[in-house]
Every structure is written in C-alpha cells, then in structure tokens.
Residue, then its C-alpha position, 0 to 999 in steps of 0.5 A: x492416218x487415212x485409211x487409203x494408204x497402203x501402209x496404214x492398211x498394212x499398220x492395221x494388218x499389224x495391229x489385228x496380228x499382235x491382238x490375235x498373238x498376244x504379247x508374250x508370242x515369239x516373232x521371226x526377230x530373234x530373241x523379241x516377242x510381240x511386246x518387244x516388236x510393238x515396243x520398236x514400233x511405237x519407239x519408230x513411230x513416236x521417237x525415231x531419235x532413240x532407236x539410233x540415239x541409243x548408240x550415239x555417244x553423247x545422248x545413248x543413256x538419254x535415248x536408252x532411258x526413253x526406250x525403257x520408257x515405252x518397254x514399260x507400257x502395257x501391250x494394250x497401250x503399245x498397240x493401241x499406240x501402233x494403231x493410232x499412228x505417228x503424231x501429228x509432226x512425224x514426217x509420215x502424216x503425209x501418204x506419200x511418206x508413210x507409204x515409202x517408209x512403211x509399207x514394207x516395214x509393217x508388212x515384214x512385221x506382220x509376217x514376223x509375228x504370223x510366220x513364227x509356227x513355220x519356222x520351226x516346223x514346215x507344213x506339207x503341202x496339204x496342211x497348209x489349209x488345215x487345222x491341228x486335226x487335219x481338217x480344212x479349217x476354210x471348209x469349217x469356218x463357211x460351215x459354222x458362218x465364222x469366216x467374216x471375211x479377209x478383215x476378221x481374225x481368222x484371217x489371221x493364219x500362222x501361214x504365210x499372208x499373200x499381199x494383194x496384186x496393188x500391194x505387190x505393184x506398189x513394192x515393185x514400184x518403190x523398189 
C-alpha cells in the first residue's frame, strides 16, 4: 500500500490506536473489543465474502466458519494483517479504490477504539488537555522530550483526533 493515500494513513492511524489499547480495550461498537474490530477488518480487507456471506442462505455456515477462522488469530497476527494491507487482488491495490472505500472506514475505527473513555464520562473543558492528575500532559511530555511528534504514541489520546485540513477536504469531496 503506498504511503500517500490518504487511507493507508488512516490504516496506520488504526493500527498504532489498537497497538496502543491492546486486544481486550472496549470500542464505541457495542459489545466488540479491539480484537473483534480487528478481526472484521482483516475479514473486510482479506474476505470480503464472509461479512455478508454469513447471512446468505446457502453458503452462511461456509462464510461463518471463515469468519471463525480469523477470530482465532492472535491480536498480533490480526494486526500486523491490518497494517500490511489488502492482497494483491482486492480491488483497493488502486489509491483511488481504497481512498473511496476506506478513509471514512478506518477513521470511524480509529476513533471507535480512542473515543471509547469519553463516552462514559465527558471531560470538562480544561481536562481535555490534561492528564488523570490534572496536569497538562502537553506540557509534560515537551518538559521530559517524549513528545515525538503526531506519529508517536502519545498522540494517541482517548480524546477526540482532529482530521488534517487535506483529510477533511477529501471527505467533503467524496461525500
């Protein structure tokens, strides 16, 4: 996946959100963990067939049976799956494809696993920007030299992300 689509930069944003949480942190998708997040995501990217198929008829308990399948890989291997993409044949090897399809899908994920703290407790507005003691933790991270940057996991806030100003246009655009 190359690195200038705008959705293989939301895939990474997903795949440094679940790292950071771990495979057992709830999501705002009601009754999933991380694991289970991951699990539909690499069953999207790799076997599109079972998310729907499950439903189907004639070939549910084939599709369910795949499904289980890749419930069973560790959040390790689940991840590392997300982040190395769709294969080879899936549709969304081409950056136009995948930004249309999964910008928006990866983004809603990412705030899935990072908002799930602020709904069930709203934070006033000076403890947005401030740690469980109450101080800012912007503040603390420029005074010890952690803050490496928007890449780095302390990024990674259970606040709301703001999407860049090209994200926002793209969205608009494919809206």
């Amino acid at each position: 996946m190359r690195s200038s689509s705008t959705a293989a930069a939301e895939r990474q944003a997903l795949v440094r959100a679940l790292r950071e949480r771990g495979p057992t942190a709830d999501t705002l998708c009601e009754g999933w963990t991380a694991h289970d997040l991951a699990v539909h995501v690499v069953a999207r990217d790799s076997h599109p067939h079972v998310i729907f198929g499950r439903e189907l008829p004639v070939v549910g308990s084939r599709a369910q049976e795949q499904y289980r399948s890749i419930e069973q890989l560790s959040f390790a291997e689940l991840v590392d799956r997300i982040e190395a993409g769709v294969p080879s044949w899936h549709p969304a090897r081409s950056r136009a494809v995948d930004d249309a399809m999964n910008t928006l899908e990866f983004f809603v994920h990412t705030e899935d696993v990072l908002r799930v703290d602020e709904s069930t407790a709203s934070p006033g507005p000076d403890e947005e920007r401030t740690g469980a003691g109450g101080e800012d933790s912007r503040a603390d991270s420029q005074q010890t030299g952690t803050d490496d940057g928007p890449e780095s996991s302390s990024a990674l806030q259970s606040h709301r992300r703001r999407p860049s100003q090209g994200l926002q246009r793209r969205l608009w655009k494919q809206a």
